[in-house]
C-alpha positions in Angstrom: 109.4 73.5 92.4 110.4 76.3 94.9 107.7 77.1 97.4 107.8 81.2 97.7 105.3 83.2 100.1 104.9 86.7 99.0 104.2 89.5 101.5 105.2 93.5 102.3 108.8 94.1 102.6 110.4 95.2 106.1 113.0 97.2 107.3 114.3 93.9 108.4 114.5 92.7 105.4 117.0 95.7 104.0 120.2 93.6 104.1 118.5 90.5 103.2 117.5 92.4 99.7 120.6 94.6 99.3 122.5 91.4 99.2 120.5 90.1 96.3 120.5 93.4 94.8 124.3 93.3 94.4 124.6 90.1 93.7 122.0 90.5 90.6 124.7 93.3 89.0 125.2 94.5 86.5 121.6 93.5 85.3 121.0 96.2 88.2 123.1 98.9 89.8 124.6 98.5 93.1 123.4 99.9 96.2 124.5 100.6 99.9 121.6 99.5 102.3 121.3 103.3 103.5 120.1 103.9 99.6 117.7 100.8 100.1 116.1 102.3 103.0 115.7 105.3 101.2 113.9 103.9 98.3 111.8 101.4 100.5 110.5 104.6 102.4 109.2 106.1 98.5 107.8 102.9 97.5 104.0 101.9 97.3 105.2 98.5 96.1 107.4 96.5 98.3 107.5 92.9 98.3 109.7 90.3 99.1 109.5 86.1 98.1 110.8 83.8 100.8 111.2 80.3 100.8 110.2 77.9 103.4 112.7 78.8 105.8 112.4 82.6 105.5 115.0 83.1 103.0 114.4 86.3 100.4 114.8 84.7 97.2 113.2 87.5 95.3 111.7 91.1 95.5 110.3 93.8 93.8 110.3 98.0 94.9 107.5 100.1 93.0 106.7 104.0 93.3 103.9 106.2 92.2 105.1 109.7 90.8 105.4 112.5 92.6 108.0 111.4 94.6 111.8 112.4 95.5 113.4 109.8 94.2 117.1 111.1 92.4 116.9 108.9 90.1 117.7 110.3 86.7 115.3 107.1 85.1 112.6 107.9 87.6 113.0 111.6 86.4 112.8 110.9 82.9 109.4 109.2 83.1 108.2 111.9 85.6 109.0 114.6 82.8 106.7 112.7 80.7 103.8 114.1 82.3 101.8 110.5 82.3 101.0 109.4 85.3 103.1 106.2 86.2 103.3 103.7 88.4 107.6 103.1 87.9 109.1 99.8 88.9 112.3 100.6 90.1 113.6 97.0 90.2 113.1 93.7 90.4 115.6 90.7 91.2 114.7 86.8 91.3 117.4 84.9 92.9 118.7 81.7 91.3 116.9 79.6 93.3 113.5 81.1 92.2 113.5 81.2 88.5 111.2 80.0 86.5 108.9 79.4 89.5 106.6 82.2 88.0 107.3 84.9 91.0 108.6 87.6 88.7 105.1 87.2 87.2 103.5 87.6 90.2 105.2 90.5 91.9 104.7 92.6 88.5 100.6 91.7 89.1 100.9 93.4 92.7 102.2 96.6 90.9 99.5 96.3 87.8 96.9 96.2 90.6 98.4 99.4 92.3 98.6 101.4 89.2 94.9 100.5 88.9 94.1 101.3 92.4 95.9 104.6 91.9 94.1 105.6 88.6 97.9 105.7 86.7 97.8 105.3 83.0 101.1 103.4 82.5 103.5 101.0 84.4 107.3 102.6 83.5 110.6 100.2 83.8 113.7 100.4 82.3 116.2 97.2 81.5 120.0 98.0 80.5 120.9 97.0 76.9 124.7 97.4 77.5 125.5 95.7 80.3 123.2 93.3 78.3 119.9 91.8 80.2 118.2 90.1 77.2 115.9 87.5 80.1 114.8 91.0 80.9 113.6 92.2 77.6 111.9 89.2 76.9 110.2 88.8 80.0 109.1 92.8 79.8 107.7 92.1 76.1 105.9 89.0 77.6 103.8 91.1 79.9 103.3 93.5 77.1 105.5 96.3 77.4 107.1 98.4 74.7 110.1 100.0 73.9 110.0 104.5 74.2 113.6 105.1 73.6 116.9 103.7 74.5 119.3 106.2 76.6 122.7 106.4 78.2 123.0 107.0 81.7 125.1 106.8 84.7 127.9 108.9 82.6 127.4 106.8 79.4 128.7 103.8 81.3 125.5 102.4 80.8 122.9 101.9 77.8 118.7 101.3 79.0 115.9 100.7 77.4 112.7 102.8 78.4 109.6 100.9 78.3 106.0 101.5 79.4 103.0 99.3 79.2 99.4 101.0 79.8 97.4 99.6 82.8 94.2 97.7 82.0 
């Protein structure tokens, strides 16, 4: 079993994450490490998982509303008028599956959501390309599906879901 250590994400650790970003796609979209900085600076969730030898093997980037993110996802839960704690994404490597981390990063944001006084964690998961692990795992934890929408100029199909915090 994979030993991970979880802790805050650094700047440092912007092309170590952008890598794994891209190489989790399509189950995510693609991003330049600029755009990784950008978010980073809008999280209040940030994590990274690194193995023994300081390799990210997984990570997680969370953000309360209110925030500039242009993300047209992000935008549809803010025009909800809940307040959310939105998980913007979340990749596990290969070499950390099934070691329980993806479990463990979403507890960090359940405990923000709490700390902030939110009344819902917000995600979405694509449903064309397909990311069925995804679904599965998000119904696990006890989310539900709001609606399913096309985005990204109907090249791609998500799924909203929401789970209340308790």
């Amino acid at each position: 079993m994979q030993n991970l250590r979880l802790r805050v994400m650094r700047e440092t650790d912007v092309p170590a994450v952008t890598a794994l970003n891209n190489d989790a796609a399509p189950a995510v979209n693609v991003l330049e490490e600029s755009e990784v900085t950008t978010l980073l600076a809008m999280c209040d969730v940030a994590l990274v998982a690194m193995d023994r030898d300081g390799k990210v093997n997984a990570f997680l980037l969370s953000l309360g509303g209110g925030q500039p993110y242009e993300s047209e996802n992000y935008a549809w839960f803010e025009g909800r008028g809940v307040r959310h704690q939105y998980i913007d994404r979340i990749v596990v490597g290969p070499g950390a599956k099934g070691t329980g981390i993806g479990r463990a990063l979403y507890e960090s944001v359940f405990e923000r959501a709490r700390e902030r006084g939110a009344s819902e964690i917000a995600a979405e998961v694509n449903v064309r390309p397909p990311n069925p692990g995804s679904i599965a795992f998000h119904e696990k934890l006890g989310f539900r599906q709001l609606e399913e929408r096309e985005t990204k100029g109907g090249t791609v199909r998500v799924v909203m879901l929401c789970r209340d915090v308790y």
